[in-house]
N, C-alpha and C positions, 0 to 999 in steps of 0.2 A: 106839305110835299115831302116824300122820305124815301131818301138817296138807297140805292142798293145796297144790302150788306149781306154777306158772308161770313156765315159763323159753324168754324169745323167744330163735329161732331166726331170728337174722338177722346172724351175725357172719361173715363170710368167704364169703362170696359171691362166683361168678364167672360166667362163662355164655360160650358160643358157640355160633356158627353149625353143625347138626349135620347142614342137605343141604348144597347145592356151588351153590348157585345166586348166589352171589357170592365168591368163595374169597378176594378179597382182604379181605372185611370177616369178622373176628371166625373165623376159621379155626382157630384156639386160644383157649386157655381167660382174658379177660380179667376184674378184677375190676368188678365193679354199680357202680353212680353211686348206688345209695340201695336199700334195700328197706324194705318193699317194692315191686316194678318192673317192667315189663314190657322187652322188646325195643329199642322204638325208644326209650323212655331211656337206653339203655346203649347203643347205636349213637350217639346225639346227643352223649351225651357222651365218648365217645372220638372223635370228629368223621369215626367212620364212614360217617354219612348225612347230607347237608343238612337244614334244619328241614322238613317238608313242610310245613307252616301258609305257607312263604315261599316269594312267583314263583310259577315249576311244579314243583317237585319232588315234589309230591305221586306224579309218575307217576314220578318216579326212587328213590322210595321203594318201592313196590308189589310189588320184588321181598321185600320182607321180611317183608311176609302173606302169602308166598307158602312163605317157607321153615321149617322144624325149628330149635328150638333145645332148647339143655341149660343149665339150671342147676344148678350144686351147691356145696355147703360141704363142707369139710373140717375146721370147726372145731364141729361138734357137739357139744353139751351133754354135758359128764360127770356121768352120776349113780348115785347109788348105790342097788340093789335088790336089796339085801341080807335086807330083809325079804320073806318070803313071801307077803303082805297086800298090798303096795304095789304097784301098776299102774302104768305108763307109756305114755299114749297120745298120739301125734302130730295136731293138730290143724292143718288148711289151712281159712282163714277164705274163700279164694278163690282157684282157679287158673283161669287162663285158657291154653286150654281145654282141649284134647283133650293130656290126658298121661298118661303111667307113670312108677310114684317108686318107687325103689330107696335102701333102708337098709341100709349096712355090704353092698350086693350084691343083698340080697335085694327082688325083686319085692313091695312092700306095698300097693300103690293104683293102680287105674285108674279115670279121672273123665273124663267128656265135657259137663259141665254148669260153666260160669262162676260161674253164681249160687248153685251148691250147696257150703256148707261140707261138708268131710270128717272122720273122725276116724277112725284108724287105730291098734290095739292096739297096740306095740310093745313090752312086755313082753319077750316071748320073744324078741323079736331081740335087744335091748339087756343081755340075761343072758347070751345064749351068746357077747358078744363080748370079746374083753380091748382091746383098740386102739378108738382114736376114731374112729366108725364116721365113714360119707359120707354125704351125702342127697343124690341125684342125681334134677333133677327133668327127661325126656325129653320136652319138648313138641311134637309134632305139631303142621302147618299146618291151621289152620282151615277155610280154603276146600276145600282137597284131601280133607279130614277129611269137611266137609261135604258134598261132592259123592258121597262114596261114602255115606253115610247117605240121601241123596235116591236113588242108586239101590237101594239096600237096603230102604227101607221102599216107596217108590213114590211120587208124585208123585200126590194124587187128583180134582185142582180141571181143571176143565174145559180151562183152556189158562193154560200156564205165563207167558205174557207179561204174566199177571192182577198178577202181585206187583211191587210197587211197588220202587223203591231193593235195589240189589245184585241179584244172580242168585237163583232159587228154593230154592238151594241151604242158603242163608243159615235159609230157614226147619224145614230138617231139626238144626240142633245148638243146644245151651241158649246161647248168647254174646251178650250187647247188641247187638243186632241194627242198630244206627247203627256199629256194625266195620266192615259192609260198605259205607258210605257213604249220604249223605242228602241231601236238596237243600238243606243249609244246614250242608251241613261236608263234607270230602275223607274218600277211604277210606284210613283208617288200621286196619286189622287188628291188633290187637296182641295180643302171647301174655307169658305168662308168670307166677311168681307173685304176682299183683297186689295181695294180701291178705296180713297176716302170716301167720306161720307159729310154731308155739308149741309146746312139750313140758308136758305134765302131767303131774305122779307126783302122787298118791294112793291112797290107800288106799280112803276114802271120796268120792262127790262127788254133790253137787245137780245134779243136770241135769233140762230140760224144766220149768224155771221158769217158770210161765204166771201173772201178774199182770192182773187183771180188774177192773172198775169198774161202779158201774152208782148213775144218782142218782135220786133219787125223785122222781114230777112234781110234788110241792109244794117239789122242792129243802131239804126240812127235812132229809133223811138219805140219806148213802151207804152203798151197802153194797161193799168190796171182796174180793174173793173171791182170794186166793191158795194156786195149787195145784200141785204137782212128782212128780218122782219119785227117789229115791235108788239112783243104781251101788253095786253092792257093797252093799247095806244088808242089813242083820241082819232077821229075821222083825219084833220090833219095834225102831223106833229114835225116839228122842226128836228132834223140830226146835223151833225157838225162832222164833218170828214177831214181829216188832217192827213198829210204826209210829208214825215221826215227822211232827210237825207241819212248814209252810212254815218255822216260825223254830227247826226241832229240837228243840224240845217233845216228849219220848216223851208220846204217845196209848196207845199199846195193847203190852201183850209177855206173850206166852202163850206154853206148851209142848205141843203135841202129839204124837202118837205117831204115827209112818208103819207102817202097816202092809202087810207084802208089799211094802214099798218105793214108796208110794203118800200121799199127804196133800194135805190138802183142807181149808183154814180159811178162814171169812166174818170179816169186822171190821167193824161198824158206824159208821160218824161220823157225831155227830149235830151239825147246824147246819156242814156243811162249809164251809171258803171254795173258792168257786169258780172254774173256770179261765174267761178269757171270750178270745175273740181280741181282738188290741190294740186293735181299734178299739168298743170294749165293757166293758172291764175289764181287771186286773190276770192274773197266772199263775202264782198260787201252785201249786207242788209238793211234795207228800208223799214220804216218802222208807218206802219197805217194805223189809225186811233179814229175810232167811229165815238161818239159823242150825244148819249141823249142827256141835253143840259138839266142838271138838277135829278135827275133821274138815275142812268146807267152811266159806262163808257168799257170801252172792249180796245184792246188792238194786238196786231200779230205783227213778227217779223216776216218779210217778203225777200227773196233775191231775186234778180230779175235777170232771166238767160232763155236761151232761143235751145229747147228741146224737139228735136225730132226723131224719131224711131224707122230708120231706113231700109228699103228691103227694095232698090232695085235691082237691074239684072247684072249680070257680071260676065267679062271678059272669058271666052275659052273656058265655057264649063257652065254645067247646068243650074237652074234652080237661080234664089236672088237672096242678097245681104242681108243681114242682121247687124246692122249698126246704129250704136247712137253717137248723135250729133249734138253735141253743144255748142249754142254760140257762132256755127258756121262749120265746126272742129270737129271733124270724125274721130272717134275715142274708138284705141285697141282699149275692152273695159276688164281689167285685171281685178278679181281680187277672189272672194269669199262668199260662202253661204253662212246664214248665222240661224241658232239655235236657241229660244231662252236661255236667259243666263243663268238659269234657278229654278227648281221647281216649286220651289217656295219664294212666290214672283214677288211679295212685297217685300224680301232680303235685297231684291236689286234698288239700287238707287245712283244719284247721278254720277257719284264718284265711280261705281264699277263700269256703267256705262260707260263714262268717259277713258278710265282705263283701256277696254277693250277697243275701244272707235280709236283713240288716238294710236294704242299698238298696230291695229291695221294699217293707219295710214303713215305709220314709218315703217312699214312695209311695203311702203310702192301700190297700196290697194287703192283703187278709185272706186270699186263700188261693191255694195255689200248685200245679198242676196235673205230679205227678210223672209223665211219658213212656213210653209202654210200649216204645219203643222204646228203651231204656237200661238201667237197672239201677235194685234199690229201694236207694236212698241209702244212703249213709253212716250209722252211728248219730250221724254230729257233726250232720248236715244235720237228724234227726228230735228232736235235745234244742236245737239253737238252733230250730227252730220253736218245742219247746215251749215255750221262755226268751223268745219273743217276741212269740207270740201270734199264728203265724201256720196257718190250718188247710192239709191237707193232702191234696187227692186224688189216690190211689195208681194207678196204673195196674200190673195185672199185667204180666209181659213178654212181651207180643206185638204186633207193631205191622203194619199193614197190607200181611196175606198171608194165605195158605193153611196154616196149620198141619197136621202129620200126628196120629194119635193111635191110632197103633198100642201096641198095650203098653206096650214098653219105653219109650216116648217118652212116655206116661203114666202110668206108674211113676218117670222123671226127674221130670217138673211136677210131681207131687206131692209129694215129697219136697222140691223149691224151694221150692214156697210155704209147702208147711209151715213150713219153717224161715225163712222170712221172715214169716209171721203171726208166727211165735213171737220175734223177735228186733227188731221193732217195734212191734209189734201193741198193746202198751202207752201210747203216747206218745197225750197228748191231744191233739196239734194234729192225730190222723189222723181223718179224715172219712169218707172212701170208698174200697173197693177196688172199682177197674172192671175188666173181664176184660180188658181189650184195647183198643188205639186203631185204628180204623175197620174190622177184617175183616167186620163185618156190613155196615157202607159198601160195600166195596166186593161183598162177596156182592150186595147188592142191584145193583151198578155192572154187573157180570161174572156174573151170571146164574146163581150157585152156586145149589144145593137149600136153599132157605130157604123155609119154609110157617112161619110165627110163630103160626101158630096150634096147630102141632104140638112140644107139651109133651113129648112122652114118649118119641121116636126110637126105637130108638136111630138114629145118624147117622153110626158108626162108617164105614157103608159106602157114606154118601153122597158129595158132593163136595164136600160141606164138613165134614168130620169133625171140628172143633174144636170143632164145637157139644156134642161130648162132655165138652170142658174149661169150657169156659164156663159152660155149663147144667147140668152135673154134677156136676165135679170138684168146682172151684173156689168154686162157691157149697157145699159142702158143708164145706169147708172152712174155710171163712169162720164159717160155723156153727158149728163146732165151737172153733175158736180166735181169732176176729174179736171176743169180746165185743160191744160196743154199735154196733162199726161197720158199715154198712151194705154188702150187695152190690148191682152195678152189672153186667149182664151185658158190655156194650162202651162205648166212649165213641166214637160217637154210638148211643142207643139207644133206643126208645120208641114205640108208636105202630106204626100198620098196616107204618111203613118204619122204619128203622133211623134214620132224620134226619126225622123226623115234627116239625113245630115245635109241637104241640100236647101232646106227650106226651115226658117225658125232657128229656136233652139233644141239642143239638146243634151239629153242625161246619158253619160257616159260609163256604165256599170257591167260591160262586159272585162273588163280588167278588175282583178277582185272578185265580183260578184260576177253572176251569169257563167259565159262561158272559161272563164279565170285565164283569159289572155292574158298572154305576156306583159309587161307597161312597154316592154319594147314598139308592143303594137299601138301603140295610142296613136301613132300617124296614122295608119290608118282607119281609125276613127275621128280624124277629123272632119267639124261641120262648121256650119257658119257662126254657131255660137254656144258653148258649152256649158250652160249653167250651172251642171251637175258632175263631177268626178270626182274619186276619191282614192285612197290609199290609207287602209288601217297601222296603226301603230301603238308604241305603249306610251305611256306619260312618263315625266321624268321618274329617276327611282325613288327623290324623295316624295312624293305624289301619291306612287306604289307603297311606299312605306306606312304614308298618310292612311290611307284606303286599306290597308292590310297588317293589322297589328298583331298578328299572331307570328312570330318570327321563322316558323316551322314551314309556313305557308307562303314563306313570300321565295316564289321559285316558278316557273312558267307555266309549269304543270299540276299547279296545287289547283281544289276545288275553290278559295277564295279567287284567285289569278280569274280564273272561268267566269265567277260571277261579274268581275268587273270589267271585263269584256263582251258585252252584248253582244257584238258582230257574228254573224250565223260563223259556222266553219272553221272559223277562226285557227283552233286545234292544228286542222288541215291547209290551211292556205299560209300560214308564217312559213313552216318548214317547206314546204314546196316553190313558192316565189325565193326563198331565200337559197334553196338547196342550187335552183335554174341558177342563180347569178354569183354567190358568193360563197365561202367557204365562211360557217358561224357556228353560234354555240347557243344554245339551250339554257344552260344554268353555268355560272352562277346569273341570279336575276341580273347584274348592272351589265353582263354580255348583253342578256337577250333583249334587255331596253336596249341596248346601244344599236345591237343587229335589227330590230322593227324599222327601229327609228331610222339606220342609214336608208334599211330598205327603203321606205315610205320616202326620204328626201330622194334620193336613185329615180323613183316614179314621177315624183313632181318633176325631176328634172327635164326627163324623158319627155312628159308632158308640155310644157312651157316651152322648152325649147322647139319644138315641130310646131307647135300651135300659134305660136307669134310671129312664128317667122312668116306662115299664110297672110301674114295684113300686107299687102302687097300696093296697096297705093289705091288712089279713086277708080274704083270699079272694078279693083281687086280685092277685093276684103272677104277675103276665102272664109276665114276664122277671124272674127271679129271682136273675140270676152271669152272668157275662161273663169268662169266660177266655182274655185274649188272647193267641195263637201269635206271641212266644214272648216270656220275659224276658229269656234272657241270650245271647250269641254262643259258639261253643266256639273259634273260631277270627278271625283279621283277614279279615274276609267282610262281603260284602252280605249280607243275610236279613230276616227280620221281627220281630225281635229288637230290643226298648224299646231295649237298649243292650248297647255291644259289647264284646268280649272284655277290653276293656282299662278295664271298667266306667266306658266316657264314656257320660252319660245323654243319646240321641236326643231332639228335641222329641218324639216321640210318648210317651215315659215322662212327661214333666210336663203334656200332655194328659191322663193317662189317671189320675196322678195329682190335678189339680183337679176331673177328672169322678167321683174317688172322694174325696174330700172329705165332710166331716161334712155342710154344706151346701152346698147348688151352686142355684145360678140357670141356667135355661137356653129357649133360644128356638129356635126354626124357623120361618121365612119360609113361610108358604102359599101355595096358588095361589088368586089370585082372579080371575083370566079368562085363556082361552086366545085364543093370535089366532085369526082369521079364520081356518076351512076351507079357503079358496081358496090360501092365502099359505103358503111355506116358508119355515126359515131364522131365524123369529123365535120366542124363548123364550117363555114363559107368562109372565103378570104374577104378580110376588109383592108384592103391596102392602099383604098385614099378617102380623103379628108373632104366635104364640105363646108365652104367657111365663108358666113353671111353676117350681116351685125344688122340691128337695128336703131333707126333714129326716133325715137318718141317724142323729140320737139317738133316744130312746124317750121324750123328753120334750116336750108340745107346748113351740113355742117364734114365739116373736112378732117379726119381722121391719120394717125398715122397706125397702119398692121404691122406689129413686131412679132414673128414666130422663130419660138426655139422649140429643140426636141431630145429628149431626156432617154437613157435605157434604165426600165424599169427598178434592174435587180440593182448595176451597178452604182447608180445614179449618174454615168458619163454622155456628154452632152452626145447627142446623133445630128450629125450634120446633117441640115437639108441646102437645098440649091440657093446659093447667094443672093441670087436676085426675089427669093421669096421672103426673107428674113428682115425686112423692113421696106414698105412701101405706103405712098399717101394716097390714100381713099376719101373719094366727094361720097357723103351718106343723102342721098333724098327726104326731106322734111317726112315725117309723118307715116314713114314705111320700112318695109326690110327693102337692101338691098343684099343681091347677091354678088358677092369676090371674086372667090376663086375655086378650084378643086386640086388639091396637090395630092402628090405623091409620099408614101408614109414609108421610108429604110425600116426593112425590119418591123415590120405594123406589128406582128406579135407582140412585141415587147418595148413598145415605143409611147412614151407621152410626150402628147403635139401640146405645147402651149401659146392662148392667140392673145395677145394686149392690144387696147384699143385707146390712143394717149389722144388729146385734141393739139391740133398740129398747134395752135397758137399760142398755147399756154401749157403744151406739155404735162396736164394732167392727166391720170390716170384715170380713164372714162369707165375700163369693162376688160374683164381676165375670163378665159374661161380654160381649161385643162381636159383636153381628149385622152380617153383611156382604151387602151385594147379591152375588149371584152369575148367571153364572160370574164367576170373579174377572179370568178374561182381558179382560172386557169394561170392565174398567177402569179410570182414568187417578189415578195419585196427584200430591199436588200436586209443581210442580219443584220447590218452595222446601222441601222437607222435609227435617225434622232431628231425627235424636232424638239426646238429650244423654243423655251413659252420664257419674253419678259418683258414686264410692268415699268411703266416708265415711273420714274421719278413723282410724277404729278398724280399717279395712280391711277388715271383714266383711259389709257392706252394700254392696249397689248400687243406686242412685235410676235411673230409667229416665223418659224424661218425652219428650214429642215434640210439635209444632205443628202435628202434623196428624194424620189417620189414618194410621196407621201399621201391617201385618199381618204377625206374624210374626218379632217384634225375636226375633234369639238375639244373645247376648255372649259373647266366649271371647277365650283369651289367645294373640295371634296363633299362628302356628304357626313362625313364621320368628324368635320371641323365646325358644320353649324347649318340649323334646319333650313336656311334662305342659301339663294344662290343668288350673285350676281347679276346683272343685265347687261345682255350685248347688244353691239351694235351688226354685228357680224356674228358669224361662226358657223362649221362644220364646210370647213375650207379644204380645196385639195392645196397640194406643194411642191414645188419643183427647187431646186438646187438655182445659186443665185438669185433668190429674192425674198423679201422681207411682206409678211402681211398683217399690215396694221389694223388691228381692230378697237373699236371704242370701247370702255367699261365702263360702269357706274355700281355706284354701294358694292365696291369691292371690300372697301375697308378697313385695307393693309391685311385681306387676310390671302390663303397660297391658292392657286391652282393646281388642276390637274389638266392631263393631255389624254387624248383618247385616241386612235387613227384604228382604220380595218386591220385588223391583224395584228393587232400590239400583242392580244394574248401569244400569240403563237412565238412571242420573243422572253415569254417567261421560262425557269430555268429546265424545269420540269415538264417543259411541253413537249410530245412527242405526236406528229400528224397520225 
């Protein structure tokens, strides 16, 4: 009898260049920097290729998407199969992409799919050989690959120029389709085996472990349903099913009988603990362990929580919700879209994962918007979600294009996602799978054969034939191995259009892109769930410094600056959003990072604020999730990205964190008279305030509102009316409520400030600071000062100013040492009498600097 074993295949590794499209690089056979690996790590690290993330080289790179490579070992696994019983199959967790693998010679696999594991019998070859065989893996170029599949299947969409990032080609072959570049990272094409590689001998083994969940709506009892299939199993064969408790506690271990190689066991928990996202409860995890004795054994962590995806009708107003439901718990779902964290994916590993998940969720993020344009994560990325309580929605992999869906190419997606339902599919923090990010967008954009009211197709032979995958495949799919989570035909989807704001969710890109609305306008673009919006900015400037070592070049308008900003327009849309609201500067470079950067947090604000305050209670949830494009950078780049590759957090991450805050106070200036008909040039009067807070626990909770009011230039308080300057407010569990609307002395030139303390214990719940706008219009005081200091223990920083102040960020110069800091706070406004305490870490006894809008303009030599 001979127990399972695993043995990685990753010892003696080498690889080279296998066309001629650069003969001096890797022309013979050199040893890997690591596997598993793709290409340009093993080019980088024998100093084959310059970094493409650095300057231009991106295009001095581009020969090497272009060319074949080979990798192979010579030091393969010796094993013995000796027994007649005992199987040896070769498992590939992940090749990239288009290759043929040869063992000991012989031809055993050909794969054209990135995201599809493989498993190859190798039994028979591994007996008939005496010598330590090879594994030779012959990778084919991707683009070349893919061009000939786009002429082989056809091309079906009206006109080729419809697809967005990369050539059309891109959307004939299974590969992360951000390979062929995106407007927020360079083309890096990369090949190679990017996933381990493994040998199995057994005799027996578990495979097609499918672990299922499902809680009761009185949360009294769960029932888990664990069910497989056994290789090689006997007509009947005995399994052992165990389940432990969050502290190891055995609950439950029974034996069942597979029959025909098949089993299927329910397990009840009664009074389960529940998994909540962080900003709601704890995450406790069960542990399942299926059990073929002497044979196999497998098990996964489970959480167990009552998932619903709600879309009834709603109160005074069209159309119906977009909300999910945990546990009973209607979740406002705040957070982020996320993009590989690398384009050279076996660089990521648990610790960066974990980095980036835990930054979000000291962000106030509850859930994290996976890309259809990349790949379904790592399992580290889907178990630190579930360790932290953050949810997860999946995007299948297709991101805005044309897909084909000829057979074969839907005989590959199937087999993908199968095995990606089946190899996550378990994990509680996942939420939703959506087919796709925007091809209905742009179907609707580009004029494909979309009638939404036609259910049944088929569409194979329309000219948008992906509606086969979407509407078909994939939600069947889901069905069948999805358990409790929900399908999503596209993200954006819903409604007579594909970005209907009353139905679904949607992508929010006429601010910025499209028609370059104001961010003032984002209320008016509110829908019931926003997955998609953004606002570009630059990264910090040592980031910029990193990405741009030519020191001539590093200025906003140099051709490097250009390159590492993908974003279309760019040139054109900084100076015009920023011209509309503030008065800035171009160069020197650490102005115009400073100026992106307000800008960009200015818009998150704008956004967040109007958009959260719509969760209005049961059967109000106007706006229900807010996912903003993007959280993290893949590269030292401009983009829209809270923070950048070198996780420095942009002001707009700690906007977006206080606007997702348990409670928040928040105001918008109204219009109370327009000028005169006759007259151009002059703004509309905003001379009162509205002013709402939100409760994001589920418990009422009793407030006390303290408003003061500041004149800009002088810094001298402006009196408002007595009896509005402190008053106690009941907040409703779970919603906004609305205050008050006051009157603003002087709104021109008036900062309203709202505190929100908890009447019991007199903390400090939620601040927020109303500004006249635009902001260009004006003037702060000359005599301004904000005093930056470090407590004693060096983990706090006191921030305090004598006048209105918009905008303080703090950081540790850049000319004193290549790392900055970490805050817990920062890019704060200020008002006169009060102190704002912020957390630091790895400060290190070293100094700060101060920044606020308009400090240039207090230098000596400044003349407006």
């Amino acid at each position: 009898m001979a127990s399972f074993k695993q043995i990685a295949v990753d010892k003696g590794w080498e690889f080279k260049q296998a066309s001629h499209l650069n003969n001096s690089s890797a022309s013979s056979f050199l040893p890997v920097s690591q596997f598993p690996t793709v290409s340009h790590i093993d080019l980088l690290h024998h100093g084959l290729i310059s970094d493409p993330y650095i300057d231009d080289n991106e295009t001095k790179c581009l020969w090497v998407n272009e060319a074949d490579w080979t990798y192979r070992t010579l030091e393969f696994p010796r094993v013995d199969l000796a027994d007649v019983n005992t199987r040896a199959t070769l498992v590939f967790e992940g090749l990239d992409t288009v290759v043929d693998v040869f063992l000991d010679g012989e031809h055993i696999l050909s794969s054209m799919n990135m995201h599809l594991p493989q498993r190859v019998d190798v039994t028979a070859v591994l007996r008939n050989t005496q010598a330590t065989p090879s594994l030779e893996l012959r990778f084919r170029s991707a683009p070349a690959s893919a061009k000939e599949e786009k002429s082989r299947i056809g091309y079906q969409g009206p006109d080729e120029t419809d697809v967005h990032f990369g050539g059309p080609e891109r959307l004939f072959l299974r590969k992360a389709q951000y390979h062929w570049g995106w407007d927020w990272g360079p083309a890096v094409n990369t090949c190679g085996p990017w996933k381990p590689i493994y040998l199995q001998i057994y005799e027996k083994r578990i495979e097609k472990l499918l672990v299922r969940q499902q809680v009761s709506p009185d949360l009294s009892f769960a029932i888990i349903n664990v069910r497989g299939t056994i290789e090689q199993s006997s007509p009947t064969q005995e399994v052992t099913v165990k389940l432990q408790d969050p502290d190891d506690a055995s609950l439950h271990v029974s034996s069942v009988m597979a029959i025909e190689g098949e089993f299927d066991v329910e397990i009840t928990v009664q009074t389960p603990r529940l998994w909540y996202p962080h900003s709601h409860g704890d995450q406790p995890l069960y542990r399942i362990s299926v059990e073929l004795p002497g044979y196999d054994q497998k098990s996964q962590l489970i959480g167990l929580r009552r998932l619903r995806l709600l879309q009834h009708s709603l109160k005074n107003t069209t159309g119906s919700a977009f909300v999910f439901e945990i546990n009973n718990i209607r979740l406002f779902s705040g957070g982020s879209c996320w993009i590989p964290g690398d384009f050279m994916l076996p660089r990521m590993n648990k610790k960066r994962y974990s980095d980036w998940l835990k930054l979000a969720k000291s962000g106030n993020q509850i859930m994290i918007r996976v890309w259809g344009g990349g790949i379904v994560e790592s399992d580290d990325f889907y178990d630190i979600c579930d360790q932290e309580g953050i949810l997860v929605w999946q995007d299948f992999l297709f991101a805005c294009g044309n897909y084909p869906a000829s057979p074969d190419f839907l005989e590959s997606v199937e087999a993908e996602a199968e095995a990606q339902l089946r190899r996550v599919g378990h994990h509680a923090s996942l939420a939703l799978w959506a087919g796709n990010n925007e091809d209905y967008l742009l179907a609707d954009r580009f004029g494909w054969d979309i009638d939404y009211s036609d259910e049944n197709g088929p569409w194979d032979k329309t000219n948008f034939p992906a509606r086969e995958i979407y509407e078909r495949l994939l939600p069947r799919l889901v069905t069948e191995f999805g358990g409790d989570v929900p399908y999503w035909r596209s993200s954006p989807y819903g409604g007579s259009h594909s970005n209907d704001p009353t139905i679904g969710d949607t992508h929010v890109w006429d601010v910025w892109h499209g028609r370059l609305s104001a961010y003032q306008d984002y209320k008016s673009y509110t829908s019931r769930f926003i997955s998609e919006f953004g606002f570009e900015s630059c990264p910090s400037l040592r980031t910029l410094h990193r990405a741009i070592t030519v020191p001539s070049e590093r200025h906003s308008q140099s051709r490097l600056f250009d390159i590492h900003d993908k974003g279309p327009g760019h040139t054109r849309r900084y100076p015009m959003y920023m011209g509309e609201n503030f008065r800035f500067r171009m160069n020197p470079l650490r102005d115009f990072v400073y100026c992106t950067q307000f800008l960009q947090a200015e818009a998150m604000q704008y956004a967040y604020n109007c958009w959260r305050r719509e969760f209005r209670g049961p059967e109000q949830e106007y706006c229900a999730g807010v996912l903003v494009w993007q959280l993290n950078d893949i590269w030292p780049g401009s983009s829209w990205a809270l923070v950048d590759d070198a996780l420095q957090c942009k002001p707009a991450f700690f906007i977006t964190k206080r606007a997702l805050a348990k409670v928040v106070v928040g105001m918008e200036r109204i219009v109370t008279k327009q000028p005169p008909y006759i007259v151009t040039g002059y703004p509309p009067e905003k001379h009162k305030v509205d002013i709402w807070a939100v409760n994001g626990t589920v418990q009422a909770l009793e407030v006390r509102l303290k408003l003061c009011a500041f004149d800009v230039q002088s810094g001298s308080p402006v009196q408002l009316s007595p009896e509005l300057e402190e008053q106690t407010i009941q907040l409703a569990p779970n919603q906004t409520t609305e205050i008050m609307t006051i009157s603003i002395p002087n709104a021109d030139t008036t900062v309203v400030a709202a505190y929100l303390d908890n009447s019991e214990t007199s903390e400090r719940l939620a601040r927020w600071i109303s500004w006249p706008e635009p902001l260009r219009l004006l003037h702060f005081s000359p005599d301004l000062r904000v005093v930056t200091q470090v407590t004693d223990s060096g983990d706090k920083v006191l921030l305090s100013a004598n006048a209105p102040a918009k905008g303080v960020t703090i950081s540790v110069p850049i000319s004193e040492s290549v790392e900055d800091a970490f805050y817990g706070d920062n890019f704060v406004d200020l008002v006169p009498g009060e102190t704002v305490e912020i957390e630091v870490s790895s400060l290190k006894g070293r100094s700060l600097q101060t920044r606020f809008l308009y400090d240039w303009e207090m230098e000596e030599d400044f003349e407006l």
